[in-house]
C-alpha positions in Angstrom: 89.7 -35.4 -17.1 90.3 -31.7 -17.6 91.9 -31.0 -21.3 94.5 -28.4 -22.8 91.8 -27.4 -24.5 89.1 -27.3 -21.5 91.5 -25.2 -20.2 91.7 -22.6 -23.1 88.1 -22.5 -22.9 87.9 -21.5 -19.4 90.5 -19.1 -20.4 88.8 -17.4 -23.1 85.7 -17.1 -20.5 87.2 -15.2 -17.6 89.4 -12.1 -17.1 91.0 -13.5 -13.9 94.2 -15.5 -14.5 93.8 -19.5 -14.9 96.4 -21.2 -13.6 97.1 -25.3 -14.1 99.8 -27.2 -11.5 103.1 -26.5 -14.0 102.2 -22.8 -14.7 104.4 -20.3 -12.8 102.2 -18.7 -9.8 100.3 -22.1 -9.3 101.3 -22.6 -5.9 101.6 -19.3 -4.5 97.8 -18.8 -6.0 96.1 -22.1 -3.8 98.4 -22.0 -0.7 96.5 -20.5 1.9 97.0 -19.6 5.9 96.2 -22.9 7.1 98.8 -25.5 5.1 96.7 -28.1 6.9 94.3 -28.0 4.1 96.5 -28.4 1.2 94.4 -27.2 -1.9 95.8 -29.4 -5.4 93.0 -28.5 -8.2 93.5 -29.5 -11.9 93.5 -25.7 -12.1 92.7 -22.3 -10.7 90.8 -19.6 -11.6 91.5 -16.1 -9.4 88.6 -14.3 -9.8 88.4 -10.6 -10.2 84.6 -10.6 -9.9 80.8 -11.5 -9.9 81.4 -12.4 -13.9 84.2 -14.5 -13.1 82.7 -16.4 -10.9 79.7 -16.8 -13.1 81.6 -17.7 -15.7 83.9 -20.3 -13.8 80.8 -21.8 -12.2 79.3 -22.4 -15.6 82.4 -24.1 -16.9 82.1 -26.1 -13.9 78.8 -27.3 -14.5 79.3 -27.9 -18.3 82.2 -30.2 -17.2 80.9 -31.9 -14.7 83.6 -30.4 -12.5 83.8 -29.7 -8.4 84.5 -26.6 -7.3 86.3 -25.3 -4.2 86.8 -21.9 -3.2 88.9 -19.8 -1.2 89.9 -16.4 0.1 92.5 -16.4 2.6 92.7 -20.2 3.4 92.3 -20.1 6.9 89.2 -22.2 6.9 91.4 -24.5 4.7 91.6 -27.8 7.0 90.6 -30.7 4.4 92.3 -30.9 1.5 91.3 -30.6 -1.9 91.9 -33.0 -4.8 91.2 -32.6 -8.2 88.6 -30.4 -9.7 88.6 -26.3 -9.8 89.7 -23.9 -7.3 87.8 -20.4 -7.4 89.9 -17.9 -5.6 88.3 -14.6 -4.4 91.2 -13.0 -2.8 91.4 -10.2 -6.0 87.8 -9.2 -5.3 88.7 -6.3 -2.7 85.3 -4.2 -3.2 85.1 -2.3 0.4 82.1 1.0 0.6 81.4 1.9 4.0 78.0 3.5 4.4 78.4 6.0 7.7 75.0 7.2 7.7 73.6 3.9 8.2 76.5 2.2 10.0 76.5 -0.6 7.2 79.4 -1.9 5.3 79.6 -4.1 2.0 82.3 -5.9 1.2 83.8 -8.3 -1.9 84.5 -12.3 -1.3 88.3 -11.3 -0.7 87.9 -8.2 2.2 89.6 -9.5 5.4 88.5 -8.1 8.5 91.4 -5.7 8.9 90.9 -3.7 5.8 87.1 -3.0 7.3 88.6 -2.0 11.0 91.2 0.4 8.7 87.8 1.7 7.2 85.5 2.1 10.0 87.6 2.3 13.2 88.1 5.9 12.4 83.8 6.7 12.5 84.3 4.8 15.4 82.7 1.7 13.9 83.3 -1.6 13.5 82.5 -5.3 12.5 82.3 -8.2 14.6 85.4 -10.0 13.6 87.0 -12.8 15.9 90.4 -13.4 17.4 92.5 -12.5 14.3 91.8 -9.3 11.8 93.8 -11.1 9.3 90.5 -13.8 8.2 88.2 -13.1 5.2 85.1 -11.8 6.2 82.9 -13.6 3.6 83.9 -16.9 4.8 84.2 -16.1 8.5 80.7 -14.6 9.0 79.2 -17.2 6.9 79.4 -20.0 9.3 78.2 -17.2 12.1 81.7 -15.8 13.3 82.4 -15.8 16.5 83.2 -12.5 17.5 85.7 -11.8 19.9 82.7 -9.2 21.2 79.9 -11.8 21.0 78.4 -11.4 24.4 78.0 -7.9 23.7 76.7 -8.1 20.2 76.0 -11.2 19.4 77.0 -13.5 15.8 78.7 -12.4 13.3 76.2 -13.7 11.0 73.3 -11.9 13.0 74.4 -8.5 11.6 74.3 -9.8 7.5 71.7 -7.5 5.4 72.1 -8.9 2.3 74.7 -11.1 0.2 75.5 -12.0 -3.5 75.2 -15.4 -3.9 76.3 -17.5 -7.3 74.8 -20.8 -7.6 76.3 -23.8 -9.3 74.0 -23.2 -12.2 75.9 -19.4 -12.7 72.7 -17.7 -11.7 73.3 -14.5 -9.4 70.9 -14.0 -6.7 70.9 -11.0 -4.3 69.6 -11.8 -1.1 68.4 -10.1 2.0 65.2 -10.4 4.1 62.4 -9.8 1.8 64.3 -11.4 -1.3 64.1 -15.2 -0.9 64.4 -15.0 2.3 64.6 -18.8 3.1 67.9 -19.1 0.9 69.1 -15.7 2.6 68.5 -17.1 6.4 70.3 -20.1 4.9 73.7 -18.4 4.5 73.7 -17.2 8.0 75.7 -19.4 9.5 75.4 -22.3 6.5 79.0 -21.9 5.3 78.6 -21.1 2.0 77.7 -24.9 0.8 74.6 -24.0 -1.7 77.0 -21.5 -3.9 80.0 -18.6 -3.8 79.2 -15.4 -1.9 80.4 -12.4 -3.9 79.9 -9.6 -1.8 78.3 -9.3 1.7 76.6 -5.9 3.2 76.2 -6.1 6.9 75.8 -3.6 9.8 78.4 -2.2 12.2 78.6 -1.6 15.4 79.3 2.0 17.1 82.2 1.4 19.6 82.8 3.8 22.4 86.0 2.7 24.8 87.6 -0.4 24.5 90.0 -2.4 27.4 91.5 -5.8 26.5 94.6 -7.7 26.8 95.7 -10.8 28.8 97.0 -12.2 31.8 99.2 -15.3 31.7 99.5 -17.4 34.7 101.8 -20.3 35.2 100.8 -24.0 34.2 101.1 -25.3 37.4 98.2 -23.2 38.7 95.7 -24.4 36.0 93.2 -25.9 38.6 93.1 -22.8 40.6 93.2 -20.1 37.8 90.6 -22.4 35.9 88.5 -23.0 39.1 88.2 -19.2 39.5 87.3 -18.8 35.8 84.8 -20.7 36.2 83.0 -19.0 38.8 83.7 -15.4 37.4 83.0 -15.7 33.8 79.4 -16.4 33.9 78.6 -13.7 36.2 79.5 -11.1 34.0 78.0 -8.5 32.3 77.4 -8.1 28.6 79.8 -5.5 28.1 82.5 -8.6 29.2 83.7 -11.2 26.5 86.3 -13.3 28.2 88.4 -16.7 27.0 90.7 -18.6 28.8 93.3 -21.1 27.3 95.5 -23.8 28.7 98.8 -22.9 26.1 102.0 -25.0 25.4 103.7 -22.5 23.8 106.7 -23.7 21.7 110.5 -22.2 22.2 110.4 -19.8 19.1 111.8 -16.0 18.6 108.1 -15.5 18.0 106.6 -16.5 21.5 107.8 -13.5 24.3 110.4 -14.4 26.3 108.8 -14.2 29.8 106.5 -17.6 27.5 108.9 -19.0 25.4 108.6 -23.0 25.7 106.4 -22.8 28.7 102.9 -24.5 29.8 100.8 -21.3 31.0 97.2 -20.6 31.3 96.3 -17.5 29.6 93.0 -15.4 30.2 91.6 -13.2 27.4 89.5 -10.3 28.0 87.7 -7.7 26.1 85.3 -4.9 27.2 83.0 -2.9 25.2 83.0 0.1 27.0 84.4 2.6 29.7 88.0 1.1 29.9 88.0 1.8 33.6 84.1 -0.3 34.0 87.0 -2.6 32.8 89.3 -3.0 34.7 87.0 -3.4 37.5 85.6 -6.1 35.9 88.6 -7.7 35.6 90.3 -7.1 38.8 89.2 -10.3 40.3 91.3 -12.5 38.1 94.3 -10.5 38.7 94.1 -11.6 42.3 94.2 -15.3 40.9 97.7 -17.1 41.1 100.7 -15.4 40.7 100.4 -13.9 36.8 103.9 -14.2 34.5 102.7 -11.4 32.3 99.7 -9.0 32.5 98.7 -7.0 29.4 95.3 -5.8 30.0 94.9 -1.9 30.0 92.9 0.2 27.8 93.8 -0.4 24.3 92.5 0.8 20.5 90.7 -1.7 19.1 92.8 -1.7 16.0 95.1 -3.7 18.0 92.2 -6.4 19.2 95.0 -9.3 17.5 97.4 -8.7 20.9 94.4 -10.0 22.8 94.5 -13.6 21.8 97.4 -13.4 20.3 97.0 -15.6 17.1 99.7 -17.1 14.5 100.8 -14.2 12.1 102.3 -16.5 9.4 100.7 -19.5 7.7 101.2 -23.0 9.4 99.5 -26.1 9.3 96.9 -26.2 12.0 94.1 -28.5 13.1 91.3 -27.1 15.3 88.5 -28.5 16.7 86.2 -28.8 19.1 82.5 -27.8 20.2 79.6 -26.3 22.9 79.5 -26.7 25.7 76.5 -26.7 28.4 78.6 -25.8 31.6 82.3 -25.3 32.7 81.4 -26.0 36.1 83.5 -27.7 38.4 83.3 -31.2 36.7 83.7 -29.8 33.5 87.5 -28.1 34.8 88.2 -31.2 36.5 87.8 -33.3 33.1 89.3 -30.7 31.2 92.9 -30.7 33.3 92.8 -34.5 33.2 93.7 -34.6 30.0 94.9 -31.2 28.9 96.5 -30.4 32.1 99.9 -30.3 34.0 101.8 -33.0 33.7 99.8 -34.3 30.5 101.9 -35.1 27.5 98.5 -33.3 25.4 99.8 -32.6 22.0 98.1 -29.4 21.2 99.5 -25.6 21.1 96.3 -24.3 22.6 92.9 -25.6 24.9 90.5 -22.7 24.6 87.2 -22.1 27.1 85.1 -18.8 25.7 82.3 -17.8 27.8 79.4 -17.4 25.9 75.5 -16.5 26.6 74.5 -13.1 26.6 74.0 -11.8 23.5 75.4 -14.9 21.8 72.0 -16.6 23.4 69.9 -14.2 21.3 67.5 -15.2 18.6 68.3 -13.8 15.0 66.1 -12.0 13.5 65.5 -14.2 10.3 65.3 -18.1 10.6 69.0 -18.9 10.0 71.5 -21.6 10.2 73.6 -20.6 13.0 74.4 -23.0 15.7 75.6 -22.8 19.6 72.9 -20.1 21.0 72.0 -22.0 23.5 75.6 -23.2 25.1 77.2 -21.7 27.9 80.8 -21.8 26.2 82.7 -23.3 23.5 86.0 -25.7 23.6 88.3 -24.9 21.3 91.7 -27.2 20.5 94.6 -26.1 18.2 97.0 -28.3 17.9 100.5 -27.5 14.6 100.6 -30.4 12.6 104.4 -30.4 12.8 106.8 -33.4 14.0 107.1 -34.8 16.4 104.0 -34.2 17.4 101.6 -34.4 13.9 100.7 -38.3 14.2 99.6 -37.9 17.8 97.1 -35.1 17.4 93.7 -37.2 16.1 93.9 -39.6 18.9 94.9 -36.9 21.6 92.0 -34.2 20.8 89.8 -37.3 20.4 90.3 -38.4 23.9 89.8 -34.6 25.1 86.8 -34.2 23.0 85.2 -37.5 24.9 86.3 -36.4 28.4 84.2 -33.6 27.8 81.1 -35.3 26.3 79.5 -35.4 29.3 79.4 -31.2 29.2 78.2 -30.9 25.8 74.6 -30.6 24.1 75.6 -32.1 21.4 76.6 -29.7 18.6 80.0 -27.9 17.0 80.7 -24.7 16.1 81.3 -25.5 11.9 84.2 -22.7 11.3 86.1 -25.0 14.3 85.2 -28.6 13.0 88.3 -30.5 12.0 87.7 -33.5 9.9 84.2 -34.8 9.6 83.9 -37.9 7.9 80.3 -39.1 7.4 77.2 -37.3 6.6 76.1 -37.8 10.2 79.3 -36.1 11.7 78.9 -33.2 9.2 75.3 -32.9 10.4 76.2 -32.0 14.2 77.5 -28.3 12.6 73.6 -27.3 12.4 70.2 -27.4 14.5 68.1 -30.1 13.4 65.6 -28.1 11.9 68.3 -26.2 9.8 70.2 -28.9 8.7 67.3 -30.4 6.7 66.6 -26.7 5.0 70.2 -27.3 4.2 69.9 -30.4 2.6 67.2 -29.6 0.8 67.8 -26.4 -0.4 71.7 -28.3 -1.4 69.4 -30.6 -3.4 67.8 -28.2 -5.1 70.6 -26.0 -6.1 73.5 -28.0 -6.8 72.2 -31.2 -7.8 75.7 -32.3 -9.3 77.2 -31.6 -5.6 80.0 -29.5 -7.9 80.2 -27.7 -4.3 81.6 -30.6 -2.7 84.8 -29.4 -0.8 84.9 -28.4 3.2 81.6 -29.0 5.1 79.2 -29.9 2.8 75.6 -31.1 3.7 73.8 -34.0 2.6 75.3 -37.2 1.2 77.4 -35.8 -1.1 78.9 -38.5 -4.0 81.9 -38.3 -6.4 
């Protein structure tokens, strides 16, 4: 039981505001993008940096406390109950080194206040579908870039972090300084402390063509089929999706879209826009398109590619690798997700992988998924009508697909894990047990024991 005077306490120790659930701010300050995850601490501390952090972890441990944190909430899919919230989204630190094509950021930086920084050098980061996600916690469960055949994971290009552990110690990390804990974070989520500030490399950018093409519903089997076929054969420069979409009937969704089923193909090429479009011309030939929107494009507009929620709603994704898309795979895929299948989710999402994805990091690291040929992505609002029909839907997708998968998911797009043994399939093996242990040796109160933890875990 947190007291008035616990509170005072935690006050007097931090320069951030504290915040308790009757205090004016309180719910603006732990809402965040995803209102899946609803966030309901006994109180709030909004960081303004490193010390704050120290100083709220401290507290934490004194108190016997759990701690959640969060930037921009879009990771936010479980909710929290009880305990502290640390909020990082005050801690805007952003120095852009252009000499060395390397740029540091604080736990609050989304990834379109780097582009803003960068783009202009013509440099950038790998960020994913949407510019508007926090770095920090994006790139710590290994990001997947919306250029990852070309360059690889996001957590492949981290050169060093600040990392506070539940005991309020600050360690600064990078290859040759603990370098265990430091391959750790790459792609570990963040569950042995609270980054503070990441430095990682960018990556010089030199012509950029992306967009989409939507075709209609009805033609899944053939525009998928196709896909299938194309995708794999491409070359590095090529980063492709493509995404069986029940779009709803709102002023945001264009009108050619509005309330349809369609089938909409993402691309993005690093490179000579017209290298491109050749690459792409073969799908165009596909179907009978609604709406084409490829064409060469500045990468400070990347978001019209995929085309991702602007405003915060309550979302549930899930979904994992997979080791083929084949012709089995699309035929498994449409019986569920199809047309004429009453499937409950806004969005069924195929991205190619391999290429550079496949790559080994340099460091031993956490990240999981080199080896599959794509991943399977579902989003589905958790709105009515539809809310109390999502679990067993995605669950019955999920299954028709076993079959296709190795095995493992993609942690930043898990969903609900309930057991320790569910939890585990977000990591290799191998790295799942460095988890564990290095969880156990860290934060042997489990004070971190909100999201994707590893281990056992107990109240």
């Amino acid at each position: 039981m947190i007291s008035a005077a616990d509170v005072d306490e935690l006050t007097g120790r931090v320069r951030g505001p504290v915040l308790v659930p009757d205090t004016e701010g309180f719910a603006q300050e732990v809402t965040g993008f995803n209102l899946a995850g609803v966030a309901r601490p006994n109180v709030v501390v909004g960081a303004t940096g490193t010390e704050d952090v120290v100083a709220a972890m401290g507290w934490a441990g004194a108190h016997r406390c759990p701690v959640g944190v969060q930037a921009t909430g879009h990771g936010a899919d479980q909710a929290m109950e009880g305990g502290l919230l640390i909020t990082t989204s005050r801690m805007q630190d952003l120095d852009v080194d252009l000499v060395h094509r390397t740029a540091r950021v604080g736990a609050g930086v989304r990834w379109r206040n780097v582009l803003e920084a960068t783009l202009p050098h013509g440099l950038i980061g790998l960020n994913g579908s949407s510019t508007d996600v926090g770095v920090v916690g994006y790139t710590l469960g290994g990001g997947l870039p919306i250029l990852g055949r070309t360059f690889g994971w996001a957590a492949d290009r981290i050169l060093a972090a600040e990392l506070v552990t539940p005991d309020g110690a600050v360690h600064r990390l990078d290859a040759d300084h603990d370098p265990e804990l430091f391959g750790l974070l790459r792609g570990g989520t963040g569950n042995l402390g609270i980054v503070t500030s990441l430095a990682f490399e960018l990556v010089p950018l030199d012509g950029f063509y992306g967009g989409g093409i939507f075709y209609p519903g009805a033609d899944a089997h053939q525009v998928l089929t196709a896909f299938s076929s194309w995708a794999p054969a491409l070359p590095p420069q090529a980063n492709t999706s493509v995404a069986l979409l029940r779009l709803p009937d709102l002023p945001m969704v264009p009108d050619p879209l509005r309330g349809q089923f369609v089938v909409h193909l993402r691309f993005a090429w690093a490179g000579d826009p017209d290298q491109g479009a050749q690459a792409l011309a073969p799908m165009r030939e596909v179907s009978h398109p609604v709406l084409d929107t490829a064409a060469p494009m500045d990468y400070g507009e990347v978001d019209r590619i995929d085309m991702d929620p602007t405003e915060p709603v309550p979302l549930f994704h899930t979904g994992g690798f997979l080791a083929d898309f084949g012709t089995d795979a699309v035929q498994d895929l449409l019986a569920v997700a199809g047309p004429g299948q009453d499937f409950p989710a806004v969005a069924v999402e195929v991205v190619q992988m391999g290429a550079a994805f496949s790559h080994p990091g340099q460091v031993p690291d956490a990240v999981h998924g080199r080896g599959a040929d794509c991943f399977l992505g579902v989003v589905a609002l958790l709105v009515p009508p539809v809310a109390e029909s999502v679990p067993a839907a995605v669950e019955a997708l999920l299954q028709a697909m076993a079959p296709h998968a190795p095995g493992g998911v993609f942690v930043n797009h898990y969903g609900f894990p309930d057991t320790e043994a569910e939890r585990a399939r977000a990591w290799p093996a191998e790295a799942y047990e460095r988890l564990v242990q290095a969880k156990t040796a860290l934060d042997p109160q489990n004070l971190l024991r909100f999201q994707h933890v590893v281990g056992q875990g107990h109240p």
